[in-house]
C-alpha positions in Angstrom: -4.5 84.5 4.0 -5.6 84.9 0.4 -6.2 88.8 -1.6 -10.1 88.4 -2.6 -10.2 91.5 -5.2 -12.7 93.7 -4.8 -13.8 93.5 -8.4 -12.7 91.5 -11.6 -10.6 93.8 -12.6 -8.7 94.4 -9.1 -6.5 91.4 -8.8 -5.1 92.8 -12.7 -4.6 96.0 -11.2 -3.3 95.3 -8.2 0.5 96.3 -7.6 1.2 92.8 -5.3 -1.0 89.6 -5.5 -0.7 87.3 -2.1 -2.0 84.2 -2.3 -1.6 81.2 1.1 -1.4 77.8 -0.6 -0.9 74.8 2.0 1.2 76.9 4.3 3.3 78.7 1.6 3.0 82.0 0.9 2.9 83.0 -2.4 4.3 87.0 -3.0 3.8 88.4 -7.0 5.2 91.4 -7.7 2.5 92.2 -10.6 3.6 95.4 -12.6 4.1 93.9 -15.8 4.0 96.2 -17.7 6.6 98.4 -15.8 8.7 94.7 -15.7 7.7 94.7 -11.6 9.6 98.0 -11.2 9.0 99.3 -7.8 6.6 102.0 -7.0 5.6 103.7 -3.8 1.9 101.7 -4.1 4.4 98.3 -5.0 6.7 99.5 -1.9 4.1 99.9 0.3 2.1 97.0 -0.3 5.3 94.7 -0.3 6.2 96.0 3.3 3.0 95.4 4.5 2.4 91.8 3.1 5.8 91.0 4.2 5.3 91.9 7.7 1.8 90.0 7.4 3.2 86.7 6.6 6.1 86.5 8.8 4.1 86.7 11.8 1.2 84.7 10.3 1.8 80.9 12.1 -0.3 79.5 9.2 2.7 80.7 6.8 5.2 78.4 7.1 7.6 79.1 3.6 7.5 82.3 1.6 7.9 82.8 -2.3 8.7 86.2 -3.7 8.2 86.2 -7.6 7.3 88.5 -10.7 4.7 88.3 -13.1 5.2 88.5 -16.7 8.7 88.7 -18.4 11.0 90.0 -15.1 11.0 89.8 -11.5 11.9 93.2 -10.4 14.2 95.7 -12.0 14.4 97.8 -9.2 13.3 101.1 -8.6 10.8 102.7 -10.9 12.9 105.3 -12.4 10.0 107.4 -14.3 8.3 108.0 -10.5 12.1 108.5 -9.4 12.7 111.6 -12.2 9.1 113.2 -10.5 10.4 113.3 -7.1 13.7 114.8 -7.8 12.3 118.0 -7.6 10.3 117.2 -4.5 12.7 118.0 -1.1 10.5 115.6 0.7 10.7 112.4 -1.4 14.3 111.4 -1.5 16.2 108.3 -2.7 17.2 107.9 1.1 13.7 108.5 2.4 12.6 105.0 0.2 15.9 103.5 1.2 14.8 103.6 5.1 11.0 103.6 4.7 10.7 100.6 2.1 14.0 98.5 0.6 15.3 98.3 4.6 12.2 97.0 6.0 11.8 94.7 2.8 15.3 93.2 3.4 15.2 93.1 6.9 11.5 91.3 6.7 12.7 89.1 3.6 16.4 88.2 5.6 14.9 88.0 9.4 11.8 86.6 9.6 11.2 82.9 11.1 10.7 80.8 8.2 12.4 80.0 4.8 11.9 82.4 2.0 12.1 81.3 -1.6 12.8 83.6 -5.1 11.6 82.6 -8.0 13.5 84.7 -10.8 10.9 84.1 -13.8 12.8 87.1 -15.3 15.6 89.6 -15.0 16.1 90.4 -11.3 18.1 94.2 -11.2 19.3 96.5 -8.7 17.0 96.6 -5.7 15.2 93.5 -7.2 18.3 91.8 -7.3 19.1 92.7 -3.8 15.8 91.0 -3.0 17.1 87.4 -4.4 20.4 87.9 -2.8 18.0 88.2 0.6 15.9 85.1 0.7 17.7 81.1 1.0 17.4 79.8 -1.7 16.8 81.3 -5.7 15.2 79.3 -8.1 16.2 80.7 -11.7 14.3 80.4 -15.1 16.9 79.6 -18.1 16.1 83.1 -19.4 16.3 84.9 -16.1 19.6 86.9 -15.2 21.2 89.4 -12.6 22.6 93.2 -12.7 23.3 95.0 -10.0 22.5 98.2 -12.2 23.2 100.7 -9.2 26.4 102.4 -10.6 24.8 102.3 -13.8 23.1 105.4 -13.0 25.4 106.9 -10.9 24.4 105.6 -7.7 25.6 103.8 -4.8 24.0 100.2 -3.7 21.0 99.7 -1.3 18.8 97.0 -0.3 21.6 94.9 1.3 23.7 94.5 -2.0 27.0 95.5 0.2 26.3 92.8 2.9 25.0 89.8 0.7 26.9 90.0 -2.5 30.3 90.0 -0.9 29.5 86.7 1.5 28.2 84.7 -2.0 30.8 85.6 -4.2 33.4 87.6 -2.1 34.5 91.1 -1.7 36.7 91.4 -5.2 34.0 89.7 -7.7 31.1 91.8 -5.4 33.0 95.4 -6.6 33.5 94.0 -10.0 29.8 93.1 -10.1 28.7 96.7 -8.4 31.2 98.5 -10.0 30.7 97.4 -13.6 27.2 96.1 -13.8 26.3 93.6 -16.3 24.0 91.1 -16.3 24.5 87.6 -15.3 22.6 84.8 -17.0 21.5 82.5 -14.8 23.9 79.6 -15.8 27.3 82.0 -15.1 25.0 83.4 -11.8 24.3 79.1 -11.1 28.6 78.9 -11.3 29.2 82.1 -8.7 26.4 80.8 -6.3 24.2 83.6 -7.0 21.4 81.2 -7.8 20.8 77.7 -6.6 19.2 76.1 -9.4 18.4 76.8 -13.3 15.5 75.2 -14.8 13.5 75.2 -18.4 11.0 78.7 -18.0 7.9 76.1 -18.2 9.3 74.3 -15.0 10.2 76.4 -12.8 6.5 77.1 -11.5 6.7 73.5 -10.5 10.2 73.2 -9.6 9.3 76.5 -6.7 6.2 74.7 -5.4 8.0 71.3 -4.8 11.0 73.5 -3.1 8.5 75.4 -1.2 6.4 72.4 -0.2 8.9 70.2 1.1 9.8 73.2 3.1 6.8 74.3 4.6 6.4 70.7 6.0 9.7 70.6 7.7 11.0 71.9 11.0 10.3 75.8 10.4 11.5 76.6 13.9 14.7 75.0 13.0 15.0 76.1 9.8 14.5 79.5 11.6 16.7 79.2 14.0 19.3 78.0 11.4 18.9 81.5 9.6 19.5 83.3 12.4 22.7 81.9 13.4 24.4 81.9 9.7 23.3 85.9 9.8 24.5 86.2 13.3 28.0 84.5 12.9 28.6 87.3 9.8 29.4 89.8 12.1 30.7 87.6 15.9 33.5 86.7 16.6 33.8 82.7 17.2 33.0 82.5 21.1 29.9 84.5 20.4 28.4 82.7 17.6 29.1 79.5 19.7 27.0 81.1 22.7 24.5 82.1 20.0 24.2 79.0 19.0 23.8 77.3 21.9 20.9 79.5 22.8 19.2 78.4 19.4 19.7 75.1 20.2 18.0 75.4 23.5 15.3 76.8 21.7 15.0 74.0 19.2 16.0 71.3 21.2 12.9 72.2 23.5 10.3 72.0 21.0 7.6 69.5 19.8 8.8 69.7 16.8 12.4 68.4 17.7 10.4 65.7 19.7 8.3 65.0 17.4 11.6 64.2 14.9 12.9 61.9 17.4 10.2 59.5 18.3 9.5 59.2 14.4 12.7 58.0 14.3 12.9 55.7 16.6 9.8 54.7 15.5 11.0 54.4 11.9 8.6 57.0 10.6 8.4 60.2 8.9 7.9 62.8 11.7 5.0 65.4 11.1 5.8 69.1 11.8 4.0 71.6 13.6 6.8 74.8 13.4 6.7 74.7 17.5 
């Protein structure tokens, strides 16, 4: 699945730019100018683009990045001050309509997800990071919660993921008392997973993403599924859980597939079934 523009000028214009490369499915945030700060037309197109690629079989790894100078900085507050005096467009209304189903598509669906942080990644965009597997940080890039900052509570999953990187204490000091986190102190807390040089990290995503698209997606699936399930079962139901998942995998050509290469001293070749 590529986005053909319409006209030259559409792909510029557009709010999110989606691009399938090899079975990896690239996701730009593309407000620029606004440093990717999230709009209803950015909202609603993320959702949508989301849902599209985790139920597309030809998607087998997902990147969510930012163009220009940040990745997201969160809401857009200049489209937030409009709506405050409209009853009908509330902070809670884009809470359940748009950052839930963005988490919940970004944390749930059957395939890895990447985050390239090319720039600052605040409040709601932050949350975003903290969602996908694995975050891929540019030397200049850094984190702030930024919710308390304005006088508001957190959202987008900040309350669930922050604590289980960093733990309960350091995740109120961070929400709290927001700051932001350079990438080599967010590297040290295990916000991030690797810092690289600005002009690498391009490449340094794609290799990530590549070797991941051609691995065992229903596996690496599955393995999501459990860590999230395990957060909130006690020890004899993750253990059930798991054994399900393991059914699941252990059935499939793909698990096959890694055997007989194996045995036969080869690399296996992965179909995500």
């Amino acid at each position: 699945m590529t986005q053909t523009p319409d006209s030259p000028d559409s792909t510029a214009t557009a709010p999110l730019l989606v691009e399938v490369v090899d079975g990896v499915a690239w996701l730009r945030l593309n407000r620029p100018e606004a440093m990717n700060s999230l709009d209803n037309a950015l909202k609603d197109a993320l959702v949508a683009a989301l849902r599209q690629v985790a139920e597309d079989p030809a998607v087998r790894c997902v990147v969510l990045t930012g163009t220009g100078r940040a990745f997201c900085v969160g809401q857009d507050l200049k489209e937030h001050v409009r709506n405050l005096d409209d009853p009908s467009s509330t902070l809670a209304t884009t809470v359940t309509d748009h950052y839930n189903p963005i988490v919940l598509a970004l944390s749930t669906m059957n395939k890895p997800v990447v985050a390239a942080l090319n720039g600052v990644a605040a409040g709601a965009g932050m949350s975003f990071a903290l969602a996908c597997d694995f975050r891929l940080a540019a030397e200049q890039a850094g984190l702030n919660t930024s919710f308390a900052g304005i006088a508001l509570s957190c959202d987008s999953g900040a309350s669930w993921s922050l604590p289980r990187l960093v733990g309960p204490a350091r995740a109120k000091e961070l929400l709290m008392m927001p700051r932001t986190v350079s990438a080599q102190e967010a590297l040290a807390l295990g916000l991030v997973t690797k810092v690289v040089p600005a002009d690498e990290l391009e490449g340094a995503v794609t290799e990530l993403a590549r070797t991941l698209a051609d691995g065992p997606t229903l596996a690496y699936g599955s393995i999501r599924r459990a860590v999230a399930y395990s957060a909130s079962a006690d020890l004899a139901d993750a253990l059930a859980n798991e054994a399900e998942l393991m059914a699941l995998t252990g059935a499939s050509s793909d698990h096959r597939a890694a055997v007989d290469a194996f045995l036969a001293k080869e690399k296996p070749t992965y179909t995500g079934s």
